[in-house]
Backbone bond lengths (Angstrom), bond angles and torsions (degrees), N, CA, C in turn:
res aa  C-N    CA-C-N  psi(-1)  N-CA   C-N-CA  omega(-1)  CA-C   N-CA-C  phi
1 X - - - 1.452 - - 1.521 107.97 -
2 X 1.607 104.98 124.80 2.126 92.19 173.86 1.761 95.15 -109.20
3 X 1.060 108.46 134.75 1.313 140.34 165.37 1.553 99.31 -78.65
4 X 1.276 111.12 131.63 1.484 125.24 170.25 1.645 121.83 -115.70
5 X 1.076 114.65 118.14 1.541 102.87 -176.05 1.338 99.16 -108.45
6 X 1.519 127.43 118.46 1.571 129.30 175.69 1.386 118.10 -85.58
7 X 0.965 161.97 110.61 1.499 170.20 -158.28 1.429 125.58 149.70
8 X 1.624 108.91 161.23 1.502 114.96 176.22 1.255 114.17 -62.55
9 X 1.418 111.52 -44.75 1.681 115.99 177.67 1.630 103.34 136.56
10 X 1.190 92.64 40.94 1.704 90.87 -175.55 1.458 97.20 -100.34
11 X 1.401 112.85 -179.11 1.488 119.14 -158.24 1.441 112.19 -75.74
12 X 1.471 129.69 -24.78 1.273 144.49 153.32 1.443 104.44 -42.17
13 X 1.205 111.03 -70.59 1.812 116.37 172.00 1.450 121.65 -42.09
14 X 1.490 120.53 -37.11 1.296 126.64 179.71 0.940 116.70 -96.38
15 X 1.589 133.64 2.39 1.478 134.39 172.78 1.626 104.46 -92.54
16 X 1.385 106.30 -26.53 1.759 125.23 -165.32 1.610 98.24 -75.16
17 X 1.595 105.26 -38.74 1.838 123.85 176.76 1.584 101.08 -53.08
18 X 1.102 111.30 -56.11 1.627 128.60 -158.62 1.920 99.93 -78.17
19 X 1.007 118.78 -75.08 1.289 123.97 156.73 1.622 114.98 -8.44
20 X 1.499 99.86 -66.91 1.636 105.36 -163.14 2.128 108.33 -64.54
21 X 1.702 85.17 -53.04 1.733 99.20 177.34 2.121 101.68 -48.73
22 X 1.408 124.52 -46.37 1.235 136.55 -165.82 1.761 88.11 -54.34
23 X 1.539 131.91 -73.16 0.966 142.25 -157.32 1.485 120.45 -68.80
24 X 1.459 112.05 -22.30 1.192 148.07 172.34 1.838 112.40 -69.64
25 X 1.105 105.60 -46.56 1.380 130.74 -179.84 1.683 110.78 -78.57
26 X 1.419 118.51 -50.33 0.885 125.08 147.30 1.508 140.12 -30.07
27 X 1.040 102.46 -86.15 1.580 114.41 148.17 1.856 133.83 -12.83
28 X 1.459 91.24 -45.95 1.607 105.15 -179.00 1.958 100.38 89.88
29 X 1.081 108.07 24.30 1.768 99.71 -177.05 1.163 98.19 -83.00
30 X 1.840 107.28 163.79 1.123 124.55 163.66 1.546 100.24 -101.70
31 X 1.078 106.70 145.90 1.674 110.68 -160.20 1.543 107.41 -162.52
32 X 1.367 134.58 -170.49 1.427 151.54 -145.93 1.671 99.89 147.30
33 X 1.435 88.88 124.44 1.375 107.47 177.01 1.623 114.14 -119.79
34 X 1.579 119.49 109.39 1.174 110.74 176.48 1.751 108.60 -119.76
35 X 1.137 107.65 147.06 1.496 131.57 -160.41 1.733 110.67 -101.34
36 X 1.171 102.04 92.10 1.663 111.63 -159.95 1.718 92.22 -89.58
37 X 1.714 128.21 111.80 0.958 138.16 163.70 1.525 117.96 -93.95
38 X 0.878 120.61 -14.14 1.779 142.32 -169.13 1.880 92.56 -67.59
39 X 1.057 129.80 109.04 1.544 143.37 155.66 1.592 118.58 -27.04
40 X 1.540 89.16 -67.15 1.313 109.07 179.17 2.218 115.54 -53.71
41 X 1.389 95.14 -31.29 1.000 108.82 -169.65 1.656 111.01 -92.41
42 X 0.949 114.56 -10.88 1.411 113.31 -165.63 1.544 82.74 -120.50
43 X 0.695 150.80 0.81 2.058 154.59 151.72 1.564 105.03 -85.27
44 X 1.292 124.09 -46.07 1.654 125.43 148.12 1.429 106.05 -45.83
45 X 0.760 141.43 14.22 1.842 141.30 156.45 1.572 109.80 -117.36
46 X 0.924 117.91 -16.31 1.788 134.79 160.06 1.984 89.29 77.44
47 X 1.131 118.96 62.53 1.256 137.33 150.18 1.279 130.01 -96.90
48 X 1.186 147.19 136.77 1.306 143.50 150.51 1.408 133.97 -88.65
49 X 0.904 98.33 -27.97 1.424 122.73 168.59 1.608 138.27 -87.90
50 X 1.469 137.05 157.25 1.017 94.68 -133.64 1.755 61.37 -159.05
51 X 1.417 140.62 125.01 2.182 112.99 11.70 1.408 96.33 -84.05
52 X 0.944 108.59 171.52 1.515 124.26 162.75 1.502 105.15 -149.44
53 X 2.021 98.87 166.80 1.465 93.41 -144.00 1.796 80.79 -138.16
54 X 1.186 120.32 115.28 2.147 129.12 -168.19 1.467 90.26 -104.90
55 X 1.245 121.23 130.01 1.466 128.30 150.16 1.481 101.57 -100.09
56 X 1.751 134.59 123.06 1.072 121.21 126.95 1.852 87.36 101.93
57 X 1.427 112.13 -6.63 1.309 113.60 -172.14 1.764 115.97 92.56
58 X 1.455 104.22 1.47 1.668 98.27 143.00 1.067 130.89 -111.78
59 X 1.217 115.29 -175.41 1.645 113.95 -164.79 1.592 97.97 -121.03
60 X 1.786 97.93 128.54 1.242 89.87 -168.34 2.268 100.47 -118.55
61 X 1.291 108.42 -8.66 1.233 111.49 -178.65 1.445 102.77 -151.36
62 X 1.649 102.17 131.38 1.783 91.39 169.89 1.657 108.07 -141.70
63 X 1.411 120.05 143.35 1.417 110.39 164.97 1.492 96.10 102.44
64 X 1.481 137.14 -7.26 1.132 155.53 -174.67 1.463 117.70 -136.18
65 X 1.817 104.17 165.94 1.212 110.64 175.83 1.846 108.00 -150.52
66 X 1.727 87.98 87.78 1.110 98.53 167.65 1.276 149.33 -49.38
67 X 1.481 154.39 135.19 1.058 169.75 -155.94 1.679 101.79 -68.17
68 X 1.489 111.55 135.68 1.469 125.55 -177.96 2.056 88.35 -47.55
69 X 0.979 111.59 -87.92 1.482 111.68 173.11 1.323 124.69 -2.72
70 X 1.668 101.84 -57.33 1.630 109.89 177.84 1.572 122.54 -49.44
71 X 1.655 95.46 -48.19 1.404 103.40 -175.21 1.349 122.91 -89.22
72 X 1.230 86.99 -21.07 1.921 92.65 153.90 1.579 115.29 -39.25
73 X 1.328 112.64 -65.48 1.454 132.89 -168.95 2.020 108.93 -66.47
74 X 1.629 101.20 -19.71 1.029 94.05 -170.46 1.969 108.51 -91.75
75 X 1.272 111.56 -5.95 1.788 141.18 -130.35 1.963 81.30 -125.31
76 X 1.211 118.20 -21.27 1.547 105.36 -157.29 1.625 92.98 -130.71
């Protein structure tokens, strides 16, 4: 499973990082988390908003920072 974290790297973005790996960990997944800072690239996901959270190369939350729980539900 690749986990996508969309953002510049602001603290919203790095709680969404921490969050996702937490739920991830949880879970028992095998996973990879890469941290897409690229503009261009995180608008290639047709977001505006900013963190957003890609399982697998979709986008499953944006403009928010969902709850370990949430992404649990979103991850399973």
């Amino acid at each position: 499973m690749k986990i996508q974290i969309l953002g510049t790297g602001c603290p919203k973005c790095k709680k969404l990082a921490e969050n996702a790996e937490a739920a991830a960990k949880v879970l028992g997944l095998e996973y990879t988390i890469e941290k897409v800072t690229d503009i261009n690239r995180i608008m290639g996901f047709g977001i505006m908003t900013t963190p957003g959270l890609a399982v697998d190369g979709k986008v499953k939350v944006a403009g928010k920072v969902p709850s370990v729980d949430e992404i649990k539900k979103m991850l399973s």
